[in-house]
VOGU-3710 file (C-alpha; in Angstrom, 3 decimals, decimal comma):
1> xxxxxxxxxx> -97,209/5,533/39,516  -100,247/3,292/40,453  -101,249/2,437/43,555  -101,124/-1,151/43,068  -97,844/-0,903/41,603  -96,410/2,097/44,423  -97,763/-1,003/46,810  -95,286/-3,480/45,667  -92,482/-1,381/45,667  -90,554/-1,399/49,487
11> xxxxxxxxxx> -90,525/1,612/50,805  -86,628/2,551/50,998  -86,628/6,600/51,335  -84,710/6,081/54,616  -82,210/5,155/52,423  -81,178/8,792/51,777  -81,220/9,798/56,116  -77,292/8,549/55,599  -76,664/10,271/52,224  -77,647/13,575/53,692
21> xxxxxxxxxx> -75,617/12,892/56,650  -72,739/12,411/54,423  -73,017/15,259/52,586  -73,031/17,527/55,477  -69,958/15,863/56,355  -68,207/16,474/53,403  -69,728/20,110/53,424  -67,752/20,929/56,590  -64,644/18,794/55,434  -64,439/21,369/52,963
31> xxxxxxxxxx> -64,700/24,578/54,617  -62,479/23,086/57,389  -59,423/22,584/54,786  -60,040/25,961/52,709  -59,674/27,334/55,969  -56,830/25,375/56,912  -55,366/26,764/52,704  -56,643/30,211/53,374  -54,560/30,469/56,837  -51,612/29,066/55,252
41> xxxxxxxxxx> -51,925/31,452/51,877  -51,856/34,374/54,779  -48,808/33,049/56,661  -46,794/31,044/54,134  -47,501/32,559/50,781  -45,896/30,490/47,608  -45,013/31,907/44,572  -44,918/28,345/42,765  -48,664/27,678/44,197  -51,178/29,868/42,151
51> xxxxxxxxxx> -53,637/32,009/44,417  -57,686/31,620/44,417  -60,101/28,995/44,751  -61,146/30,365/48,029  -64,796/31,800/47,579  -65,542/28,985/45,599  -64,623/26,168/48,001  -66,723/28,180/50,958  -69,265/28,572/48,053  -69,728/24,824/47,035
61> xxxxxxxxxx> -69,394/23,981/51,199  -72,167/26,078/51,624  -73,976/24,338/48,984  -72,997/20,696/50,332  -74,101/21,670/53,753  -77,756/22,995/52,715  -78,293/20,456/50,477  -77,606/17,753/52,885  -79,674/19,138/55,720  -82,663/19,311/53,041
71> xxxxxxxxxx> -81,790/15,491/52,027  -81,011/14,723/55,767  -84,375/16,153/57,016  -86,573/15,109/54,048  -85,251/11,816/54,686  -85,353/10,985/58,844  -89,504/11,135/58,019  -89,278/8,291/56,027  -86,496/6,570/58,439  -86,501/3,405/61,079
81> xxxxxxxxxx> -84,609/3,394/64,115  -82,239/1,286/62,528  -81,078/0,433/58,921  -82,210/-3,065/57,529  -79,895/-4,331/54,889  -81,537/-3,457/51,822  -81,243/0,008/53,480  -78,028/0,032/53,806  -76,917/-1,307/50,420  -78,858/1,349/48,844
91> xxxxxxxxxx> -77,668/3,603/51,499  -73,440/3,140/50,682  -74,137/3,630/47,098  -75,972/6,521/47,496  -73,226/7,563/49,758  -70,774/7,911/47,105  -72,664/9,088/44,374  -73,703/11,890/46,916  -70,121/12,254/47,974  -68,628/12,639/44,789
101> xxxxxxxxxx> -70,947/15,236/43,480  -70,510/17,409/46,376  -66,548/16,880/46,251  -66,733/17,766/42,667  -68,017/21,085/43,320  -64,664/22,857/44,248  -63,686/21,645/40,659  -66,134/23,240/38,529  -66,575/26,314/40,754  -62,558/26,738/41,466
111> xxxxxxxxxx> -61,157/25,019/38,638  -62,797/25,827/35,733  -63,559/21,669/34,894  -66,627/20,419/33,371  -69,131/19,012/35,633  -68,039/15,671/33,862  -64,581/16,247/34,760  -65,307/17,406/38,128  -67,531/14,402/38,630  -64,712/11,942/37,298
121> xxxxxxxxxx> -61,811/14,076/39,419  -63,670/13,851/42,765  -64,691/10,415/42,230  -60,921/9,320/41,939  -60,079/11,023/44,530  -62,968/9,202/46,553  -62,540/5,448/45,437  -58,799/6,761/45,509  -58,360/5,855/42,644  -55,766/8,708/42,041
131> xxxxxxxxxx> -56,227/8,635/37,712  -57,317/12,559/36,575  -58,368/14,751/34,317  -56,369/17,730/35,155  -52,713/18,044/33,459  -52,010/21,258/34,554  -52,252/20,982/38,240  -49,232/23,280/38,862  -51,009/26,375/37,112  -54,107/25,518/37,860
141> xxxxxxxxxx> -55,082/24,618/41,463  -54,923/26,841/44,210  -53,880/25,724/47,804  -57,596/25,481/49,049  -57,996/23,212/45,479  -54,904/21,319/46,237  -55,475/20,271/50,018  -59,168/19,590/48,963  -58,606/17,424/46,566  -55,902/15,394/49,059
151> xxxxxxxxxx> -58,435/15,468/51,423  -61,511/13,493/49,424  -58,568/10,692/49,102  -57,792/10,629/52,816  -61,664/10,709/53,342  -61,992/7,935/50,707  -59,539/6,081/51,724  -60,617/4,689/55,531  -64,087/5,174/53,744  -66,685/7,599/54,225
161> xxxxxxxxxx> -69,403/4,910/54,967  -66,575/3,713/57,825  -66,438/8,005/58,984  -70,259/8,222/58,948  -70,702/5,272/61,479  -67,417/6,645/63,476  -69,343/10,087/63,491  -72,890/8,762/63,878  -73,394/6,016/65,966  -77,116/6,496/66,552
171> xxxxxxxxxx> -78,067/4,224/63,274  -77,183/0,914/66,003  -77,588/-2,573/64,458  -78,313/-0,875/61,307  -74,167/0,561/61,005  -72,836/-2,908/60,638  -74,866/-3,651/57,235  -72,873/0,018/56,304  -69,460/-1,119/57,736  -69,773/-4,157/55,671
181> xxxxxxxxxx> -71,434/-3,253/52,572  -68,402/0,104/52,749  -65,151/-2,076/53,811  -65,644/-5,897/53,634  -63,088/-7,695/55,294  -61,886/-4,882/57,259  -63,299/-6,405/60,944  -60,566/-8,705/62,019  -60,363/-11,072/64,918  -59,825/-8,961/68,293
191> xxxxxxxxxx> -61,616/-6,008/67,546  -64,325/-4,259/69,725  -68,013/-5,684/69,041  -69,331/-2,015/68,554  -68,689/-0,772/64,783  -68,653/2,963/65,620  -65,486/2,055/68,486  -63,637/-0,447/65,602  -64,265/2,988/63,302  -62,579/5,249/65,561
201> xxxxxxxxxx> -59,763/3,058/66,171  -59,133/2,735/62,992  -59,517/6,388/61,966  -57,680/6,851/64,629  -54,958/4,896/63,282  -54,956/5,781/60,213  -54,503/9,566/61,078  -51,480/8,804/63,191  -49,947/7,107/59,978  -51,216/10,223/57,879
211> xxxxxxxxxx> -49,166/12,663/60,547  -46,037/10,602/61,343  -45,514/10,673/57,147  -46,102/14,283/56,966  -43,429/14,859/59,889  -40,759/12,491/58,009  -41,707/14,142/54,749  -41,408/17,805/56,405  -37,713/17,045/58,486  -36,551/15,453/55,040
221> xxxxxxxxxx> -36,912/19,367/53,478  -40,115/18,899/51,556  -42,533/22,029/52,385  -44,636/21,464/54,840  -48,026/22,051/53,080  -46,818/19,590/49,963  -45,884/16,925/52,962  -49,411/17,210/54,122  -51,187/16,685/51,188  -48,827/13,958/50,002
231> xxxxxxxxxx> -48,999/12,320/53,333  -52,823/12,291/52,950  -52,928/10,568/49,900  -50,138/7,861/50,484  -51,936/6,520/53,275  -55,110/6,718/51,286  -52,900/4,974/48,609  -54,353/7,113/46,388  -51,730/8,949/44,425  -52,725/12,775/43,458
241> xxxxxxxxxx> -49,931/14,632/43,735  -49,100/18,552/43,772  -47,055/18,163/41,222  -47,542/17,339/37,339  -44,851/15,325/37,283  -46,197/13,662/40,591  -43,457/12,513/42,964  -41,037/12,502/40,521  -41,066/16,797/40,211  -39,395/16,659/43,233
251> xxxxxxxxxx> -36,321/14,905/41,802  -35,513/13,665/45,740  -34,297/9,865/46,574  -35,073/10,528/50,212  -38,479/11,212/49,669  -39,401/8,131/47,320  -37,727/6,133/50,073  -39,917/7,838/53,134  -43,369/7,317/50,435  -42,736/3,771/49,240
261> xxxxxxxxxx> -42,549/2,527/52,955  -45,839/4,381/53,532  -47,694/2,775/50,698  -46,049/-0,379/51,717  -47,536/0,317/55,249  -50,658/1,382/53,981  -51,428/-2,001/52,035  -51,497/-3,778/55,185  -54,639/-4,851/57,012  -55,989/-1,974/59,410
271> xxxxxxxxxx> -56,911/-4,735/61,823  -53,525/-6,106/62,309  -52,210/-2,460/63,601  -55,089/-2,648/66,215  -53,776/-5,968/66,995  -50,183/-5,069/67,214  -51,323/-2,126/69,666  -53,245/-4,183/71,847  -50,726/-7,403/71,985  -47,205/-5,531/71,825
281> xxxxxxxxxx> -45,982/-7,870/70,212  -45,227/-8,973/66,609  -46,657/-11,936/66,543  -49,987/-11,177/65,722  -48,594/-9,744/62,140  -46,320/-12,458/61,532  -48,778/-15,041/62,187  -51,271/-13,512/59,348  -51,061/-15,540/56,136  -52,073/-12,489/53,759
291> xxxxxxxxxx> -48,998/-10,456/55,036  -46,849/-12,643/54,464  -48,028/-13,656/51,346  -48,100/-9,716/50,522  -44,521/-9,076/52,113  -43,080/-12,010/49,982  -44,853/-10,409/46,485  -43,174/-7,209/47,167  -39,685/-8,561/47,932  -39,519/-10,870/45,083
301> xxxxxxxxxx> -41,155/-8,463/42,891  -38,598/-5,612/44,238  -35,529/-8,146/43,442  -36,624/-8,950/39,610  -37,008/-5,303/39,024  -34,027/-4,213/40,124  -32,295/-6,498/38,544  -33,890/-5,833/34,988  -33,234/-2,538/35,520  -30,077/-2,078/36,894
311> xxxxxxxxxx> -28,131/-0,928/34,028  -30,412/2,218/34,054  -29,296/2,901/37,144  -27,156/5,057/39,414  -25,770/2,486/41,138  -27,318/-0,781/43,114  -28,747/1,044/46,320  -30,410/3,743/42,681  -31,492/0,240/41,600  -33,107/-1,072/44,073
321> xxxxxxxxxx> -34,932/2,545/45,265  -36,808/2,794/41,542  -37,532/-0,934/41,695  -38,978/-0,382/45,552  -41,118/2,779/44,485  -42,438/1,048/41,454  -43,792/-1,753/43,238  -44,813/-0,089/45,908  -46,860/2,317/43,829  -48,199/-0,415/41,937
331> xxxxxxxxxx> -49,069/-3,359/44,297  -50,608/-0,458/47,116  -52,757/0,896/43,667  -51,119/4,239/44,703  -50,242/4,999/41,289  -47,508/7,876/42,182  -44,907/8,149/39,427  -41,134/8,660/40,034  -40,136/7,076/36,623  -41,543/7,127/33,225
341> xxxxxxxxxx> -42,829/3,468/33,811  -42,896/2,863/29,926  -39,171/2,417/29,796  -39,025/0,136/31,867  -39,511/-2,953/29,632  -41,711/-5,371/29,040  -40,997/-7,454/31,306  -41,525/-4,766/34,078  -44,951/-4,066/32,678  -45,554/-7,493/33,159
351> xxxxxxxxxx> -44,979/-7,318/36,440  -46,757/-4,375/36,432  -50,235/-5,458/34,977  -49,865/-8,782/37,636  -49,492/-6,375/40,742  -52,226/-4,159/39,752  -54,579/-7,280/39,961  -53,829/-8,363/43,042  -53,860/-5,384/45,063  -52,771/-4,966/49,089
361> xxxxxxxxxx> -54,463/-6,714/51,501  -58,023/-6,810/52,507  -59,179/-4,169/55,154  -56,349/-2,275/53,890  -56,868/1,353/51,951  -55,121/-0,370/48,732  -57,416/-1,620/45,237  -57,128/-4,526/43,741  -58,615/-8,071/44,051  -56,478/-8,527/46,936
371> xxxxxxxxxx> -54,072/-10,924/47,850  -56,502/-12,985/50,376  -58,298/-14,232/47,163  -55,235/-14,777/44,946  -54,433/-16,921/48,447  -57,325/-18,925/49,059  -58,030/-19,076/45,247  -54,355/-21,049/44,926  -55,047/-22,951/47,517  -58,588/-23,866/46,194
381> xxxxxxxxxx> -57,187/-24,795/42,892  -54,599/-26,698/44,607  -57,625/-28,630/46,359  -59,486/-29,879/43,086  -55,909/-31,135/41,645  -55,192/-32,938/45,061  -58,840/-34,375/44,920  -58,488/-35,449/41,580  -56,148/-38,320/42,418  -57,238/-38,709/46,114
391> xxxxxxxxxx> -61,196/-38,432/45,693  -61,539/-40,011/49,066  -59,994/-36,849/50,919  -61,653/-34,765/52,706  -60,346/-31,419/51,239  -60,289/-28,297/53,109  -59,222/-24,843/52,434  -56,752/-23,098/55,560  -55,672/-19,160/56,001  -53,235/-19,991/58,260
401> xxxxxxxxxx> -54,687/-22,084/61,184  -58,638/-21,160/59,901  -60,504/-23,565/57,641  -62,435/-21,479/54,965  -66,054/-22,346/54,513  -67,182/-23,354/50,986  -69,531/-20,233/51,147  -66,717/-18,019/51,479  -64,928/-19,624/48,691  -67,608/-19,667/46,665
411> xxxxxxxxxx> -68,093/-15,420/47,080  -64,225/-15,257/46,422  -64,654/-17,445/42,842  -68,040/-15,032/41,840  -65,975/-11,781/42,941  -63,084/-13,435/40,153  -65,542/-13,997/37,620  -67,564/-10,488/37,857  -64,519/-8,600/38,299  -62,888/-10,204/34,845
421> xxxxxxxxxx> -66,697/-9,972/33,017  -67,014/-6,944/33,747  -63,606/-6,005/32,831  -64,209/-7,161/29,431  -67,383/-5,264/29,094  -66,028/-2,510/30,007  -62,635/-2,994/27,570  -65,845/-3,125/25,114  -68,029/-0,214/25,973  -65,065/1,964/25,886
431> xxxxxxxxxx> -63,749/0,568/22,128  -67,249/1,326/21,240  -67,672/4,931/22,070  -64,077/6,504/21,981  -62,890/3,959/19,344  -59,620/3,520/21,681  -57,215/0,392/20,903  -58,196/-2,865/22,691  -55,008/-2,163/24,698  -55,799/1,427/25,710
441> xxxxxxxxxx> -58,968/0,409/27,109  -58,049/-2,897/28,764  -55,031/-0,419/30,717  -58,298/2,212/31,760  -60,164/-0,591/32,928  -57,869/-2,117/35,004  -57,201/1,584/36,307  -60,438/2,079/37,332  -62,280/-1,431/38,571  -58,202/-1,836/40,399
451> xxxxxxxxxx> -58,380/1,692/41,605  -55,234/2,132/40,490  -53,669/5,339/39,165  -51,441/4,593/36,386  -53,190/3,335/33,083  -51,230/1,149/30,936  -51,120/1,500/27,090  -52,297/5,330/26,616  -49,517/5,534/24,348  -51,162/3,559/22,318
461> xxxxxxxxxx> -53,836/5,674/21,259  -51,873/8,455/21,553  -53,026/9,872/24,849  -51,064/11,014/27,831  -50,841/9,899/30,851  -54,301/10,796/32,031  -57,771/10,661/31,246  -58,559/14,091/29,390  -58,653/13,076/26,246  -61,686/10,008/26,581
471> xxxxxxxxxx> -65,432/11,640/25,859  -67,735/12,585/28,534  -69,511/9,199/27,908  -66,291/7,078/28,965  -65,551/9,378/31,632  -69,161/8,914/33,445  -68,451/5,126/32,800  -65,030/5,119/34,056  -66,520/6,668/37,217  -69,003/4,475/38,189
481> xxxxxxxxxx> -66,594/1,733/37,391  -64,417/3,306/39,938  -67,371/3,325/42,698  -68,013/-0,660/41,605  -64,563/-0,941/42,400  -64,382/0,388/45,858  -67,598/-0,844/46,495  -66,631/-4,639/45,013  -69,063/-5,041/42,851  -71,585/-6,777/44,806
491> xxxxxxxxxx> -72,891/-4,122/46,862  -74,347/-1,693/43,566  -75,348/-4,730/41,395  -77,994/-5,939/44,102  -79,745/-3,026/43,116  -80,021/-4,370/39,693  -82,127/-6,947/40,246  -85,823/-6,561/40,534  -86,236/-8,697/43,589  -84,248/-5,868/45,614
501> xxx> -86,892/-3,057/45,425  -89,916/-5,374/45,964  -92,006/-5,452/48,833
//
């Protein structure tokens, strides 16, 4: 490169001080739960579980770990005392991408997957997304396999930009632009001013959610190690399951029950628990605008589909359990299956397709657009009709007692438009190289920008109900549509424009 050219280029190696950070993390994530498999192997053998995996998830720790103390070192030469923002959104994407090819290593190694399938598996399980590759889970993945790949949800799902700045606090002023660029909307009114105390509190949180499940799960006569690793990835509302027939292969009403309220629970803002725990009160829930909003969607969305299903059911209280689960699994982008969703209608897939757009709520560990935006979106439209016939108005936009600025509205009506572009693009890319029906690729879209687990119209094209069957191509794409996702969007395409890397 020439000089003159190196000189107008900012200088953003620092960039990768977090990435290595991250992968060391995720290095001793995984040895920690193949030891946690290997113990449990020793002292609870299964026949149903096959054995294995071990060596290889010590092996592709041991890889994670060296290679992130050679990024982590390489890096801190090049790095400031604290992250500037550019930093940092090069930082968070690097994050992932780092993240995911580390996590995927257990897969190839252990598993036997392509590095493209590894790369897609691990990246679902990241953006917790929960859509996969693998349709042979019961034969093929060890324990150590099994709780690893529940564990990259649970990791994904409070974030692994929102761990790092829990775990490393030393990065200062520079961990907000991470915090934010990782979980936007996830700071709510009432937190503590330091980032790395609002990340432990939520982590901390979270992981009493994660446990309480696993106990439920557990005294309701599901083993214990299946309880943990669904209990991991319901509150990550990711949805991989141990089983290939996901929660359904367990053919148990009391479970569905215990998991639905869990997703349900998990689709909430983070920030309202902290503000239940500090107040003691309800209030502070029933005041937010967005729960409600979200509470309402559910219940009226858990009352049509019990009702247009009832005649396939055991019974009203049969009813209204599949109805629950569905929408539960659906709104929280979960994307567990009790029920072959196909037969439920087309009405129910309907309702189906609407709930996987708008998502849980924001600062919550669900997909989706996310019901703030559907809310102040409404209420913006409602505004322009209103002004319309009463131009002299002053018109202004409330969530709940709150006016919303016109800057905020405007980010929620560019979010709208990239996040439908680019699901057309995308509908298009993958038409073009797997020659899919328009249908089979709008349902993989919406999977993978929603992170949501089930994907609409496979049938179509005669695929199952995963993503084996697409080429390597729409697989890599799929991925990184996953991360832009998460991310929302805005964070990765900044680096896209020129004006980000210059000086």
């Amino acid at each position: 490169m020439p000089a003159t050219r190196a000189g107008r280029i900012r200088d953003l190696r620092g960039a990768a001080r977090p990435m290595g950070a991250v992968m060391i993390g995720i290095g001793g994530a995984m040895a920690l739960s193949t030891t946690v498999a290997w113990i449990w192997d020793l002292v609870a053998p299964s026949a149903r579980i096959p054995d294995g995996g071990t060596i290889a998830c010590y092996v592709s720790a041991a890889i994670s770990l060296g290679l992130g103390a050679f990024v982590y070192a390489w890096a801190s030469r090049f790095a400031h005392s604290t992250l500037s923002r550019r930093e940092a959104l090069l930082g968070v994407t690097l994050v992932w991408l780092a993240a995911a090819g580390c996590g995927a290593l257990p897969f190839v190694l252990g598993a036997r997957l392509s590095p493209v399938d590894a790369f897609f598996e691990a990246m679902s399980g990241l953006t917790t997304t929960g859509a996969t590759v693998i349709g042979d889970i019961e034969t093929r993945l060890s324990r150590p396999l099994l709780l690893w790949r529940s564990m990259i949800q649970w990791l994904g799902g409070m974030g692994i930009v929102v761990l790092f700045v829990a775990v490393f606090p030393s990065l200062g002023a520079g961990a907000k632009h991470l915090y934010k660029g990782e979980a936007p909307g996830a700071v709510t009114e009432g937190f503590k001013p330091r980032i790395a105390e609002t990340s432990l509190i939520l982590w901390r949180i979270y992981a009493s959610l994660t446990a309480l499940e696993a106990i439920l799960l557990t005294v309701a006569g599901m083993d214990p190690f299946e309880a943990v690793c669904h209990a991991l990835t319901t509150m990550a509302t990711g949805g991989f399951s141990t089983r290939d027939s996901s929660v359904g292969g367990f053919a148990n009403p009391t479970y569905e029950w215990i998991i639905a309220v869990f997703m349900v629970l998990a689709s909430f803002n983070f920030g309202l628990y902290y503000v239940l725990l500090r107040q003691r009160s309800l209030k502070g829930l029933l005041r937010d605008l967005e729960l409600r909003t979200f509470l309402w969607i559910v219940a009226l969305a858990t009352a049509l589909l019990t009702l247009l299903n009832y005649t396939r059911a055991d019974g009203p209280l049969d009813a209204l359990r599949r109805a629950f689960f569905f929408v539960a699994t659906t709104i929280s982008s979960t994307g567990y299956g009790a029920d072959d969703y196909t037969s439920f209608g087309m009405p129910a897939l309907a309702i189906m397709l609407l709930l996987m757009f708008i998502g849980g709520c924001s600062g919550s560990t669900a997909g989706g657009l996310k019901v703030d935006r559907f809310v102040m979106t409404a209420k913006q439209t409602a505004s322009q009709i209103r002004a319309s016939f009463e131009p002299s108005v002053v018109q202004v936009v409330r969530m709940g007692r709150s006016v919303v600025s016109k800057v905020v509205l405007n980010d929620v009506t560019s979010f709208f438009v990239v996040y439908v572009v680019f699901l057309g693009v995308g509908v298009f890319v993958v038409a073009v190289t797997d020659g899919v029906p328009l249908e089979t690729g709008f349902g993989a879209m919406l999977t993978s920008i929603a992170n949501n687990g089930p994907a609409p119209f496979h049938g179509a094209a005669g695929f199952v109900d995963n993503f084996a069957a697409y080429s390597p191509v729409a697989k890599i794409f799929f991925a990184l549509a996953m991360m832009l996702g998460r991310l929302e969007f805005f964070t990765v395409f900044a680096l896209l424009l020129p004006g980000f890397w210059r000086r």
